[in-house]
C-alpha positions, -999 to +999 in steps of 0.1 A: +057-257-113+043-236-138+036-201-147-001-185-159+005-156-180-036-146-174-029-153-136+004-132-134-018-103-150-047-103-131-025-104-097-004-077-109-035-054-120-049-061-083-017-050-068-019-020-091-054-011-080-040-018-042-011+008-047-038+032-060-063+029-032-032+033-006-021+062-024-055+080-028-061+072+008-027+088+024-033+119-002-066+126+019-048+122+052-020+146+050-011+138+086-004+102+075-017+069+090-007+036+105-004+006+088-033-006+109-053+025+101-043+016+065-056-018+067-092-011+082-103+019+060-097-003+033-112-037+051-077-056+042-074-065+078-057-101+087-078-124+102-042-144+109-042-137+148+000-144+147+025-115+150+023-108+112-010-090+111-022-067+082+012-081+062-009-077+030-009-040+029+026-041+049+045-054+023+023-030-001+037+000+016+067-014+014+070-014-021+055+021-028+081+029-004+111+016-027+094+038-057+095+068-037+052+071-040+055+073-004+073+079+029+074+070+061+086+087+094+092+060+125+056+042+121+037+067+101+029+068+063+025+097+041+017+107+004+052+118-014+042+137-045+069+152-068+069+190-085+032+199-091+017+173-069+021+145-091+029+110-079+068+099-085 
């Protein structure tokens, strides 16, 4: 196995650009959304028909979570912006 420095780059820009687009969403909907909801206004829905559907933006969330750029309350996602309204 080996590693692709141009490959590692271009996945972690995407991932960037995925944070972003979460982020901008949840800022416009104060009252937070879904996963789900999360999923289909940015047409990253799973077409897997398992019991892991939408993981993609699932484990997304997940890791804006552990950087504190959002929060979530039981199953609902919101926006956490610092002093000023800027992102942490």
């Amino acid at each position: 196995m080996s590693g692709d420095p141009t490959a590692l780059r271009m996945a972690q820009a995407g991932l960037k650009q995925i944070e972003d687009a979460i982020v901008r969403l949840l800022d416009r909907n104060p009252q937070g959304l879904r996963n789900a909801e999360i999923a289909d206004l940015l047409d990253l829905r799973s077409d897997f028909r398992g019991n892991q559907r939408n993981y993609l933006t699932y484990s997304v969330l997940g890791g804006l979570l552990a950087k504190g750029k959002v929060a979530k309350e039981h199953a609902i996602y919101r926006a956490q912006s610092g002093p000023g309204g800027e992102h942490r």
